[in-house]
Residue, then its C-alpha position, 0 to 999 in steps of 0.5 A: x425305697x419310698x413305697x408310693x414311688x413302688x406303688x407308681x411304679x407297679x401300677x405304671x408297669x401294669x398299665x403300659x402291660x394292659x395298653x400293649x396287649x391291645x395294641x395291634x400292627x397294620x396289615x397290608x401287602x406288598x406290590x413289587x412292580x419291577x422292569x424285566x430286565x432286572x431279572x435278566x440281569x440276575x440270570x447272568x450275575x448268576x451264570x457268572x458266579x458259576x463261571x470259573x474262568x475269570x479273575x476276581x479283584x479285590x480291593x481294600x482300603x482301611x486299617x489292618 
């Protein structure tokens, strides 16, 4: 191999090494804002699931 084409390429390994190391993700928070009555919702799919006197039907449609 070429030893400047080594050269390069360490000293660009490096440099983008450096760059990263001072390179720093946003901060923020996250505000859920949601009806109520989404939580009502998930209380019964809730109960449900624990419910055992019902069938459940399960469809498939593809390749075996």
């Amino acid at each position: 191999m070429n030893i400047l084409y080594v050269k390069s390429n360490f000293c660009l390994t490096i440099l983008i090494f450096i760059i990263s190391c001072n390179l720093h993700a946003q901060e923020g928070t996250v505000v859920i804002n949601q009806d109520k009555e989404i939580e009502d919702l998930l209380q019964i799919k809730k109960s449900m699931e624990t419910s055992l006197d019902r069938y459940k039907i399960q469809i498939y449609s593809g390749l075996s």
